[in-house]
Steps between C-alpha positions, in 0.01 A plus 500: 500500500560174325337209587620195430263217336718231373234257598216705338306249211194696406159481567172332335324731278115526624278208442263555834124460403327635789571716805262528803474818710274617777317713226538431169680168322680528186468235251728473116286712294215301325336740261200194431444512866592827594408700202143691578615572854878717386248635238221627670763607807731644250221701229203451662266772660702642797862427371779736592517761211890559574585095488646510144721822512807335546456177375628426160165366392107564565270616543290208305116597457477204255480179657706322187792738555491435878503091486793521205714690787405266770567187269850666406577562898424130581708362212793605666747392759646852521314719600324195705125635558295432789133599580379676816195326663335630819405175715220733627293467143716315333480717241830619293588860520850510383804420342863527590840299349898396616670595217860589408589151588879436522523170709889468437517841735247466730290864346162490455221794494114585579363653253201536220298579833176555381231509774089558474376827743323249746882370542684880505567627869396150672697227693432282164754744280786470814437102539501455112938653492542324834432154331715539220796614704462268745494267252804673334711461807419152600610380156815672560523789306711739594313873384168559441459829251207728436508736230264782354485814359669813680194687425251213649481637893243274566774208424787672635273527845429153490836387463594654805232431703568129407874485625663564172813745506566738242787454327488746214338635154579377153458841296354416127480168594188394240285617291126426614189582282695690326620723809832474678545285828752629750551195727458468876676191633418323849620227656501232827821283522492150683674676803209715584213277453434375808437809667271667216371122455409507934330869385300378286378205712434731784318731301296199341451346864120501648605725720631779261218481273163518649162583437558851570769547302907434565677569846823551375663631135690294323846709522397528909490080466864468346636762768 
């Protein structure tokens, strides 16, 4: 189907400094301020032993390696990094980015998504992608991507438990600590949002979540 966007002018690139959720807020990564937190949540005591596998960097057990990869992530615009900070503690416990910016056609992706344990399996991890594509919609982009390796199920899971559609695999697609990446692509378009955007704010509602644990899935809260 073509779809006809004569009027179509692009959309600002990302310059939001803070976003406030029921459980966590993210704020533009600050590695001064946010620094000992990502590290201790990231390599400290406790930290998931799998969190590296597919990332193109890490693990970091020396402090000096892990700020000169933080100071590198918040020197850029793209990806555009922001810290994960639970408004319980107040304490950072992870990291994820919008990158794969293209204002001029509306495309923009989650990724980089790099989250403590205390975060893993919690409404924090679910409000954390809700923000950003939220905030990815209301500026007016018109797909929100998610990416990852085909052999990452823990990704692929997520991705679909978060809304995204799969849309295919890029075979040989990079070449990642020196093994080769088959590609799994996701995405959301602007046409779907509001009803996986109304899931998520269901599933985030005080009613959903409560002491004892959630009423309803996530999937159950888009259907």
């Amino acid at each position: 189907m073509t779809t006809s966007l004569a009027d179509w002018k692009g959309v600002p690139a990302p310059t939001v400094q803070l976003l406030e959720g029921r459980f966590i807020r993210l704020e533009k990564l600050d590695p001064a301020r946010h620094g000992d937190d990502l590290f201790k949540a990231l390599q400290g005591p406790g930290a998931d032993p799998k969190l590296w596998d597919y990332l193109p960097y890490g693990p970091f057990p020396e402090r000096s390696v892990f700020n000169d990869w933080l100071n590198n992530h918040a020197a850029h615009s793209d990806p555009y990094f922001f810290s994960v900070i639970d408004r319980a503690t107040g304490r950072v416990q992870g990291i994820l980015s919008l990158m794969s910016i293209v204002p001029d056609h509306g495309r923009i992706e989650i990724g980089h998504v790099t989250f403590g344990a205390p975060m893993q399996r919690s409404p924090k991890s679910t409000e954390a992608v809700y923000l950003l594509a939220k905030h990815a919609f209301e500026q007016g982009y018109r797909r929100l991507e998610w990416k990852c390796n085909n052999a990452n199920d823990r990704s692929k899971y997520a991705a679909e438990r978060l809304g995204f559609s799969f849309e295919g695999v890029f075979r040989q697609h990079t070449v990642v600590k020196g093994k080769n990446r088959d590609t799994a692509w996701y995405s959301i378009i602007d046409s779907e949002w509001p009803k996986v955007g109304a899931g998520f704010e269901e599933w985030l509602s005080e009613g959903n979540q409560r002491g004892d644990g959630q009423v309803k899935s996530l999937a159950q809260c888009r259907g």
